[in-house]
N, C-alpha and C positions, 0 to 999 in steps of 0.2 A: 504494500500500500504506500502510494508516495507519499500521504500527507500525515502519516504514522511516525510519531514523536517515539524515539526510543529512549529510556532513561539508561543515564552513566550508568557503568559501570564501575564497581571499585577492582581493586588487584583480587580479593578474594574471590571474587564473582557475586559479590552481593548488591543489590541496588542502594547506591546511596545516594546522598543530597550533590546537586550539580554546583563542579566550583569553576571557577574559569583557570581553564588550561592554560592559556598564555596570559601577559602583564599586560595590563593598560598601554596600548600603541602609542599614545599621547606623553606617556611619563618615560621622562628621559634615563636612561642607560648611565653610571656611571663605572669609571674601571678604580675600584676600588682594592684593598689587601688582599681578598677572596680572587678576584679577579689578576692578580699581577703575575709574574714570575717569582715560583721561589716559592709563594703566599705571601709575601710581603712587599713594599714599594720603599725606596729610601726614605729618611726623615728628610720633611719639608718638600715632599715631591707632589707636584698639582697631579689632581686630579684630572682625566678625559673625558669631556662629554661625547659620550656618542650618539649618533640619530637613532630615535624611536626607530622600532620594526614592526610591522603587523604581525597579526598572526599565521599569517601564509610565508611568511622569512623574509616580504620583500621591505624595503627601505617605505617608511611613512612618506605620503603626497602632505602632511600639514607644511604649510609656510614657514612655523616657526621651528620644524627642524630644520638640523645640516643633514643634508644631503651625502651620501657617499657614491663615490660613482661606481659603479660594477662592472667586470671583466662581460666583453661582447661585442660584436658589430654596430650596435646603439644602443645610449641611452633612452630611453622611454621611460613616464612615468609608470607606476602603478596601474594596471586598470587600462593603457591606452597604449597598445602597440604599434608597431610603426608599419603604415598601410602603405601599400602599392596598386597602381592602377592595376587593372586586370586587362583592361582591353588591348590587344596584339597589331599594331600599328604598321603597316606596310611602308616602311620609310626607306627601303634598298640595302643594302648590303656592304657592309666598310672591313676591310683585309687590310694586313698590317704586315710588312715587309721588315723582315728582322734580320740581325746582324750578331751575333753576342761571342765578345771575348770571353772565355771563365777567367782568365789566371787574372784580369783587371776586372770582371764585371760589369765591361761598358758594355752600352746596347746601342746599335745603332740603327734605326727603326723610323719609317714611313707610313704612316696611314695614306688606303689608297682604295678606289672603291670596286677595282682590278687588277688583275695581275696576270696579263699577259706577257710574251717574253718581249714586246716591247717597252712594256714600261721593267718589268725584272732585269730584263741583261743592263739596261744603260744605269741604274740605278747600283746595281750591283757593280758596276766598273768604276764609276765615279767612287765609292765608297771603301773597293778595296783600294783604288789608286791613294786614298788620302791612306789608309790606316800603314800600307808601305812604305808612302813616306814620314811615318813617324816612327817607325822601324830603323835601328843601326844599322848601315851597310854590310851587309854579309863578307863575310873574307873571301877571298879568290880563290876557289879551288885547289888542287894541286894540278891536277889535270881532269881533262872532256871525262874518264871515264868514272874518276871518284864520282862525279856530280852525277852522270847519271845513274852510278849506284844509290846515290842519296834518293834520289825519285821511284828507282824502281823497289827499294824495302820496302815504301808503303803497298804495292801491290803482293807481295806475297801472300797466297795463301786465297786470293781471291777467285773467285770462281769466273767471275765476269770481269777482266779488267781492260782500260781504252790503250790505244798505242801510242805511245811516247812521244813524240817529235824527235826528229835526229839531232837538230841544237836544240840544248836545253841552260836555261842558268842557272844560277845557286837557288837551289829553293828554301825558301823564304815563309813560306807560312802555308797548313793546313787548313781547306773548305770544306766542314763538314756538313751535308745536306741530302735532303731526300732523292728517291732513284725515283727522278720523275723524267718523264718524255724532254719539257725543255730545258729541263738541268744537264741533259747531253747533246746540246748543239752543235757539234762540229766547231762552228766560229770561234761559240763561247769556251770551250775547251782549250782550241788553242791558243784564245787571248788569255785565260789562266795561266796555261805553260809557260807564255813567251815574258808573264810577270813573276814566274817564281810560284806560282801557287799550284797547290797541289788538292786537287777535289776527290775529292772521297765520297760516297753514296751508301748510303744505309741500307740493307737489306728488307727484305718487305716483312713486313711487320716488326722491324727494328728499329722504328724512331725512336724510343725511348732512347735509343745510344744518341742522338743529336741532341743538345743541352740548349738550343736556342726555343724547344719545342717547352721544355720545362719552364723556362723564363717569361715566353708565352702567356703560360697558365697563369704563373704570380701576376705580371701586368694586365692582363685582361682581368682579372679579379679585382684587383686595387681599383683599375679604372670603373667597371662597370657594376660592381656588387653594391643592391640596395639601391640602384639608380632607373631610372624608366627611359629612356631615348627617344624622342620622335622624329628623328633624320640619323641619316647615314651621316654627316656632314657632323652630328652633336657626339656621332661616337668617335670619331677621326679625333675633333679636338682632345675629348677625355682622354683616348692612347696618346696621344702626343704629349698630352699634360702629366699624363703617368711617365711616361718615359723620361722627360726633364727630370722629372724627381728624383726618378731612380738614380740617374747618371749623377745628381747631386751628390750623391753618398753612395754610389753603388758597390756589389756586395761580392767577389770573388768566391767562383765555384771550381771544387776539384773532386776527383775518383777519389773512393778509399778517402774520404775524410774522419774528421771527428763523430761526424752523426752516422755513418756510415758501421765504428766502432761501436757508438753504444749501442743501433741496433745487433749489432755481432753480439755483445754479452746480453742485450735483452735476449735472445734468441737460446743463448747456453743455459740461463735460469728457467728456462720449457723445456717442458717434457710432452714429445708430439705423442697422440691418441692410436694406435695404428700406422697406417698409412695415408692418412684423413691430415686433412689441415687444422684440425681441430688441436689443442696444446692445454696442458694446464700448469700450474705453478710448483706443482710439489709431483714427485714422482709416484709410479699407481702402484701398488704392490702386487708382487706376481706370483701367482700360485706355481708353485714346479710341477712342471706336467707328470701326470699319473704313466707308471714303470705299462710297455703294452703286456702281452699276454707271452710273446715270444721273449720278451728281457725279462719277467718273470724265470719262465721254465730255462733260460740261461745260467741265471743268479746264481 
């Protein structure tokens, strides 16, 4: 019955008279001796007022508390969440031409509302031509054939790989990008070679190995999460407003890092379930398998 009042319970199971669960939302929190480290607070140490809380945990909407702010994507009061339109706006379509160093964590990045290989190749040439010249002059070879041993160890081992040009120079930096149709133009390949660059292509369903793919995800989140857009043109500026940002303070990525480690020892304190993905924290006790009928009559 919904409109069926149930009376408290006490710990014994016996009905008794209802008190209130939680404190007055209104009467302010202080961190007293009960409240410190230790149990105790030094002599002459002020006291903290902290904001009421309702009875649901969350921070009181009265005025005349303080406010704490809470860990989240927004603030919101009590009671008033933070709404998004719902309606699905046909405003075209914005792509974002990306560039990403790890060992610096610069991004160099185009919002663009296509990406055909005429706007890709020329964008891509002007971009590596600047980041080469902010690159040291490579040393001189010793001779033609060192240098094209340097180009040809990155193809080892590949199953598909393009053919060299017969001059080649010092190469200069790795292009790591998808095995897509015009990422192997002829032209564009061997305007790579004849700058030193070396293009490399990810295997199909191996873009996670391309790290401009991951940086991606972080900027287009930053830029668009919690946001509604209604032009192609308002999501260009947001990537590009995100990308200045980043370049402000940007954030150098490598293999086998720090987090990479503590997932490794998160992993050694599991104990997987089977063969299952399934894991728990403590190991399961194993019963020793029962002797068969033939180790019996062995024994």
């Amino acid at each position: 019955m919904p409109n069926a009042t149930v009376p408290p319970v006490s710990a014994s199971g016996r009905a008794g008279p209802r008190r209130a669960r939680w404190p007055d939302p209104d009467r302010p929190r202080y961190i007293g001796r009960r409240h410190a480290p230790h149990g105790r607070l030094p002599r002459g140490a002020p006291r903290t007022r902290l904001s009421p809380r309702t009875p649901s945990g969350r921070v009181s909407t009265d005025p005349r508390a303080v406010q704490i702010p809470q860990p989240g994507p927004a603030w919101q009061p009590a009671g008033h969440p933070a709404r998004q339109p719902h309606e699905y706006v046909r405003g075209g379509t914005a792509k974002r031409l990306t560039l990403f160093r790890p060992a610096t964590g610069e991004v160099r990045a185009r919002p663009v509302v296509g990406a055909p290989n005429a706007v890709l190749h020329p964008w891509l040439q002007g971009e590596l031509e600047a980041i080469l010249a902010g690159l040291p002059p490579p040393p001189p070879p010793p001779d033609p054939a060192a240098a094209r041993a340097a180009w040809a160890v990155w193809q080892e081992g590949l199953a598909e790989r393009f053919t060299l040009p017969a001059d080649l120079p010092p190469l200069r930096a790795l292009l790591v990008w998808d095995n897509l149709t015009g990422h192997q133009t002829p032209t564009l390949v061997c305007w790579l070679c004849a700058h030193g660059v070396m293009p490399l292509y990810t295997p199909l369903g191996g873009s996670w190995l391309n790290m401009a793919e991951s940086v991606q995800r972080i900027l287009g989140r930053r830029a668009l999460a919690g946001q509604h857009p209604e032009s192609a043109a308002e999501v260009m500026a947001w990537l590009a407003a995100t990308v200045a940002g980043w370049n402000a303070q940007p954030t150098p990525f490598e293999w086998g890092g720090a987090r990479q480690q503590r997932r490794w020892r998160a992993r050694q304190r599991r104990h997987a379930l089977g063969g299952s993905g399934a894991v728990t924290h403590r190991p399961v006790p194993r019963r020793a398998p029962r002797p068969s009928v033939f180790e019996r009559l062995c024994a």
